[in-house]
N, CA, C and O of each residue as an XYZ file, in Angstrom:
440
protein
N     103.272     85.093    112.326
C     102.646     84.256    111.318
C     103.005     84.792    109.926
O     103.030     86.012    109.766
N     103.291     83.942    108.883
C     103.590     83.936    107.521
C     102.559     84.645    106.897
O     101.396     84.341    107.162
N     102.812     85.558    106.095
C     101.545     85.906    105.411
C     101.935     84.937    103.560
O     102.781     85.393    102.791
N     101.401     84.099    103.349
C     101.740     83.395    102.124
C     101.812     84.317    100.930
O     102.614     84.025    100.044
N     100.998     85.492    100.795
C     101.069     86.042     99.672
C     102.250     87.270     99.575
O     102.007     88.331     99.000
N     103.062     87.089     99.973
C     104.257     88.013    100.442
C     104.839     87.349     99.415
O     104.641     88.037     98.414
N     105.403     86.454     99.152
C     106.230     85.571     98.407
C     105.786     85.710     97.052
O     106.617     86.120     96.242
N     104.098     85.323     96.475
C     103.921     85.261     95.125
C     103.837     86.770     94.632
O     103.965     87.028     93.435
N     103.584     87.918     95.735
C     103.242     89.007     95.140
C     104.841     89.681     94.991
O     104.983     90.711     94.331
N     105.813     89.134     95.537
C     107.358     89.757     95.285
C     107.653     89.555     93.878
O     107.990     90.223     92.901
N     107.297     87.962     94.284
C     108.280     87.451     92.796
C     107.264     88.015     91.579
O     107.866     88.518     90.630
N     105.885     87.995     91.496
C     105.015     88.779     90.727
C     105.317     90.135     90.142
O     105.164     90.288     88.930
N     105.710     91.078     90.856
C     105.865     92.145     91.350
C     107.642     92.333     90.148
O     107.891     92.928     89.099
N     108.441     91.461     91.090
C     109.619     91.780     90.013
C     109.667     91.594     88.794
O     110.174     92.443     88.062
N     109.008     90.132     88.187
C     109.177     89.927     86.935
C     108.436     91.182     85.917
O     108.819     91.691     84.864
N     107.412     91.366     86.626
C     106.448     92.519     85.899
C     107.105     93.644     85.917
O     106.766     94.431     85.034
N     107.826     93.943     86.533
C     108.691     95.149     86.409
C     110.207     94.412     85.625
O     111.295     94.914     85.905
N     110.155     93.601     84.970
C     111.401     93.196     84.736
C     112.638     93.358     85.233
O     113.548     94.018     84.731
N     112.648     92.852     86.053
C     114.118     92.552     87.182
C     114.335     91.459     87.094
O     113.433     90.623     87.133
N     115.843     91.097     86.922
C     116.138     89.730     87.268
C     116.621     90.131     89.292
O     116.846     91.153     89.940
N     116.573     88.776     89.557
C     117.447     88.535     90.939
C     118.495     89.598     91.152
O     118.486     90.270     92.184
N     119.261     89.746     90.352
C     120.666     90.327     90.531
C     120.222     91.852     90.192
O     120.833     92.609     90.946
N     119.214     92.672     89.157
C     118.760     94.004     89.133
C     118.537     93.950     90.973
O     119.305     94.456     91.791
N     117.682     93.436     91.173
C     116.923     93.516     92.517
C     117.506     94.176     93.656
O     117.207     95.080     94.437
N     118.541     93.303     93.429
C     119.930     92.902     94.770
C     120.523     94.520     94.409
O     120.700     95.377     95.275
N     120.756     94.695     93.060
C     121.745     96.140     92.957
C     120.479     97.284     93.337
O     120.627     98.334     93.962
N     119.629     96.917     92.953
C     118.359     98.470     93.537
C     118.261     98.779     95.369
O     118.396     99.803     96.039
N     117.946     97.262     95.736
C     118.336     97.369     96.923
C     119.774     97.739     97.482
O     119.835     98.248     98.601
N     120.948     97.504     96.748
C     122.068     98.297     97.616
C     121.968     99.242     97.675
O     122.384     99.844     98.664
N     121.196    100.048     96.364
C     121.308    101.603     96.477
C     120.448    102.452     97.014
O     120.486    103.668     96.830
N     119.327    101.643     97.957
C     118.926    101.787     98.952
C     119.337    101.460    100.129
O     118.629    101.495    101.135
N     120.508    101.120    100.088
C     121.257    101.037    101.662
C     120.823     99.482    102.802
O     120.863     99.247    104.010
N     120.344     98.564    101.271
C     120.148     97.349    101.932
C     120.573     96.261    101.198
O     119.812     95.685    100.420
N     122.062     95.826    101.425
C     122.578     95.321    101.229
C     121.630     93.381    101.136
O     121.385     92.802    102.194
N     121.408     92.984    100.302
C     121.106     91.518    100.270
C     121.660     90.693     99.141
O     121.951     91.003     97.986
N     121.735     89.394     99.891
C     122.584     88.490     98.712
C     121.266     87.808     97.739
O     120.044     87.877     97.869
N     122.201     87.091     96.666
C     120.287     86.889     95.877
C     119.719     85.800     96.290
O     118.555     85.526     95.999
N     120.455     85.073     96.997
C     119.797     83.910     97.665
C     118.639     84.729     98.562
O     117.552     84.229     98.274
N     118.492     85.718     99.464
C     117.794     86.065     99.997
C     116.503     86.369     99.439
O     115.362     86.301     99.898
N     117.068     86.787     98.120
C     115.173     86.949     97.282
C     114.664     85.947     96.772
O     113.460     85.788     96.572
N     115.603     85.128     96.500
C     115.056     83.388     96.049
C     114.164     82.972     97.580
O     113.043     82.463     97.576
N     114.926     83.308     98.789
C     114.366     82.680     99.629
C     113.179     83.747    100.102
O     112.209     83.264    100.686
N     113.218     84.923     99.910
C     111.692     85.972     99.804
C     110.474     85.181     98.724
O     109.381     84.792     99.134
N     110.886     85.075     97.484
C     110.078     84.418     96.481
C     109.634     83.473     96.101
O     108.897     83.156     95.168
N     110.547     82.578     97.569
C     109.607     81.282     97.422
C     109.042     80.613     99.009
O     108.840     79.424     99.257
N     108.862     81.898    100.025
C     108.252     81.681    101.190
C     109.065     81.016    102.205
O     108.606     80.671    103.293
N     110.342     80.829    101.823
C     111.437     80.020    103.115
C     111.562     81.131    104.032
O     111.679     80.866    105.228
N     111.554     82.278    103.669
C     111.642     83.216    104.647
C     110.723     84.725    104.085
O     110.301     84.840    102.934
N     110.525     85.924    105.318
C     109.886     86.889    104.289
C     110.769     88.339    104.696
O     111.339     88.426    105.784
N     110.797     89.383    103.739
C     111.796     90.244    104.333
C     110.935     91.541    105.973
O     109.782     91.582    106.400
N     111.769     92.072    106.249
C     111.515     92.668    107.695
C     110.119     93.730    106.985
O     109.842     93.693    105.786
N     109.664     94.276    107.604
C     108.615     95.752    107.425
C     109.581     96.200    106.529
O     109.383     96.333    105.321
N     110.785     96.469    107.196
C     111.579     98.484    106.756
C     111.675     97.546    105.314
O     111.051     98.016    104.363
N     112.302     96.446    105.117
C     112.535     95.850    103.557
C     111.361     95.653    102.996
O     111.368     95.202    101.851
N     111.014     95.729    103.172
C     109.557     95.350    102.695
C     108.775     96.640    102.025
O     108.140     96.625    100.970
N     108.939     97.511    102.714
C     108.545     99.548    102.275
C     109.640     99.516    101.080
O     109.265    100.050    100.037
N     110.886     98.986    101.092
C     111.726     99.776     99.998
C     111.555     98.731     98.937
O     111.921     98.961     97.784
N     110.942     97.449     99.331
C     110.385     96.628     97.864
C     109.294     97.211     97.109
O     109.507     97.570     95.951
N     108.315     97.326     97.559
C     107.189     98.369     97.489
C     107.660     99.394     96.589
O     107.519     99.510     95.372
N     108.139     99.979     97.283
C     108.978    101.641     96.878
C     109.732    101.359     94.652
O     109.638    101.975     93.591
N     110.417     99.992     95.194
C     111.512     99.881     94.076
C     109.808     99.279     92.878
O     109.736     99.827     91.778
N     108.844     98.392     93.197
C     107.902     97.980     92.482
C     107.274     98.926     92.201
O     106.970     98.687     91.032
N     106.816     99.937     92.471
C     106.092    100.671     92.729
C     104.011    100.441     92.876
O     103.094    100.708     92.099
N     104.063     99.813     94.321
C     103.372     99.433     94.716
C     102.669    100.223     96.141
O     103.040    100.155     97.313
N     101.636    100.903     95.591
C     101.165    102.550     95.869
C     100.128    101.866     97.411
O     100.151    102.433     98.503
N      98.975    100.067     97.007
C      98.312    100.253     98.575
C      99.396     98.683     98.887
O      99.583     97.643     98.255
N      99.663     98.977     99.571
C     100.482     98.081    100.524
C      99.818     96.673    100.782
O     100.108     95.511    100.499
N      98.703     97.367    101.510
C      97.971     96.529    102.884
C      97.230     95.489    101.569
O      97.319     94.283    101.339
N      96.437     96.693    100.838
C      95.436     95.763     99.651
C      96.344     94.634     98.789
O      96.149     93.419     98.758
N      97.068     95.160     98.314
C      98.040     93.900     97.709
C      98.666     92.930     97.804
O      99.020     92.071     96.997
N      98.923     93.211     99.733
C      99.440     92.112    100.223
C      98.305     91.033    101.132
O      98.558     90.334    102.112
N      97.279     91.173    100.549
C      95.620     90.491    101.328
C      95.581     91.146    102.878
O      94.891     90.750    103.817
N      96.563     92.306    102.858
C      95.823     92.678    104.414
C      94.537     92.778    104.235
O      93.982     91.679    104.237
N      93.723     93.838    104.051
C      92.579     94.423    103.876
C      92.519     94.810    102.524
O      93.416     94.982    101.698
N      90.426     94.988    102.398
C      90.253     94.990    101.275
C      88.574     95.950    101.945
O      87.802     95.595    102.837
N      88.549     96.840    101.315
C      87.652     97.369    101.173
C      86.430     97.108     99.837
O      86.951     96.851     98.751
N      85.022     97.155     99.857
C      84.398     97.168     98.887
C      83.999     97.718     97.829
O      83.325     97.431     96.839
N      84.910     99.107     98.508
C      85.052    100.242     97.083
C      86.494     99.910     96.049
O      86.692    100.121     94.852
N      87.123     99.463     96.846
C      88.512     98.876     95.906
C      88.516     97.959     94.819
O      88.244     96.758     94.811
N      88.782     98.533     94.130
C      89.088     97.931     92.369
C      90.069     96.977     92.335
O      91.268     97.233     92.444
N      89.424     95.469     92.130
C      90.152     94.178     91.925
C      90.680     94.387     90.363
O      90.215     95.029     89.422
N      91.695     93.674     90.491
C      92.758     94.206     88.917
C      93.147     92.611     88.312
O      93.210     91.808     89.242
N      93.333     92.190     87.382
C      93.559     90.590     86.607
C      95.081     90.909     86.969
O      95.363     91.989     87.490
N      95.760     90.246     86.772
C      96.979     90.041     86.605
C      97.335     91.027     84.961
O      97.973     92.049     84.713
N      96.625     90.168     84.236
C      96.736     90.987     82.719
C      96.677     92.689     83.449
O      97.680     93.402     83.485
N      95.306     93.125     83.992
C      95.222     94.403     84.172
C      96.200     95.377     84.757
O      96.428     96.565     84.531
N      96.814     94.300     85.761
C      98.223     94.919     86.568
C      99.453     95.427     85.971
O     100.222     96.370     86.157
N      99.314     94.230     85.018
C     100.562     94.413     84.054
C     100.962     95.277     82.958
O     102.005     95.584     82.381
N      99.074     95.693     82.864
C      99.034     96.915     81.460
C      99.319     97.947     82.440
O     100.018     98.859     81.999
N      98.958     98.043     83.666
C      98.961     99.391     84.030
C     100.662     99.501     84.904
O     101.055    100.480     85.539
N     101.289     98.431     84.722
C     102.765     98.530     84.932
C     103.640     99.309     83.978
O     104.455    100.219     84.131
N     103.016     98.382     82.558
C     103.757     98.810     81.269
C     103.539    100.037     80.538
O     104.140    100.382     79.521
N     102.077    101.045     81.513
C     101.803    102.053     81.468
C     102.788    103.043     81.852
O     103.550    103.703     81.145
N     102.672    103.028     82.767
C     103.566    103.246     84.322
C     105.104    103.509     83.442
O     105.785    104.533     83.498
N     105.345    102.493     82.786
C     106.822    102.395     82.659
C     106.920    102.851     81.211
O     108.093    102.839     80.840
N     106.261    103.158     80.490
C     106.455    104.106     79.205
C     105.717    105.234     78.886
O     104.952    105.297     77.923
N     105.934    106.134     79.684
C     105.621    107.559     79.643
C     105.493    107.865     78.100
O     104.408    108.436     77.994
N     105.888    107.795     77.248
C     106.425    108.715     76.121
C     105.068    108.015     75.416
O     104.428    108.619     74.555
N     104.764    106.881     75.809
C     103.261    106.226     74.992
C     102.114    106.799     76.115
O     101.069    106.295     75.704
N     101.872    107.390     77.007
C     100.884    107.632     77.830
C     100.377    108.494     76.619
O      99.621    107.900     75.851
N     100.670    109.783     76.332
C      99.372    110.416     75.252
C      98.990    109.586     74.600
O      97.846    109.499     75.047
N      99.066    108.734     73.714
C      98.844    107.776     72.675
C      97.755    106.958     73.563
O      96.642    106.809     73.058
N      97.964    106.506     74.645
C      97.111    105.588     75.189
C      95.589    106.492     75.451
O      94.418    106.176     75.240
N      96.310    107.913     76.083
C      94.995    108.371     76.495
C      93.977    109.147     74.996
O      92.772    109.374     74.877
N      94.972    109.331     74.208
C      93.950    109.178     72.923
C      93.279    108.371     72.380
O      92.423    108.637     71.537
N      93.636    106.997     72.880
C      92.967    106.088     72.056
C      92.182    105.751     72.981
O      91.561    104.795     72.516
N      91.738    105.995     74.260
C      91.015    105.513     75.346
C      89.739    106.835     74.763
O      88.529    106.762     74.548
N      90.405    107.588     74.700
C      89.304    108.608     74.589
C      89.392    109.498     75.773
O      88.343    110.013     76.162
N      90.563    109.764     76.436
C      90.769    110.161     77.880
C      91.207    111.672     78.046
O      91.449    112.237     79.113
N      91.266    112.283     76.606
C      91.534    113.476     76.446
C      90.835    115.057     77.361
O      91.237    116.178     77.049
């Protein structure tokens, strides 16, 4: 069975990390998985979904830490629901180190 949110959370997932199709395709070769970009068009829009093992090194390349929670497996009641906005700050976190002090000064996180 299809899990539907496989598809919006890929294509989600790449743009927020800014990848086009073709970044994607070259991250994955250099993980030793060769795919054409039709294949992520057809990942990102539910015609098909990629295997487990592809699926760990999408994860891996997004950097997407609970698996199960993100992809609506499971959800616990201690787990922290995130906006889209919230995901994205803590992507653009994630992805500019050199502003993390700055952030945690102004948070007050010192």
């Amino acid at each position: 069975m299809k899990n539907p949110n496989i598809s919006k959370v890929l294509k989600t997932y790449r743009k927020l990390n800014h990848y086009s199709v073709n970044d994607l395709v070259l991250k994955l070769e250099d993980n030793n998985l060769p795919v054409a970009p039709k294949t992520v068009y057809g990942w990102e829009s539910g015609q098909t979904q990629p295997d487990a093992d592809t699926l760990l090194v999408l994860c891996k390349i997004y950097k997407i830490d609970n698996i199960l929670n993100t992809f609506g497996y499971e959800h616990n009641s201690d787990d922290l629901f995130l906006s889209e906005e919230e995901r994205n700050l803590i992507l653009q976190y994630r992805n500019h180190k050199e502003m993390q002090p700055a952030v945690k000064r102004l948070l007050n996180m010192e």
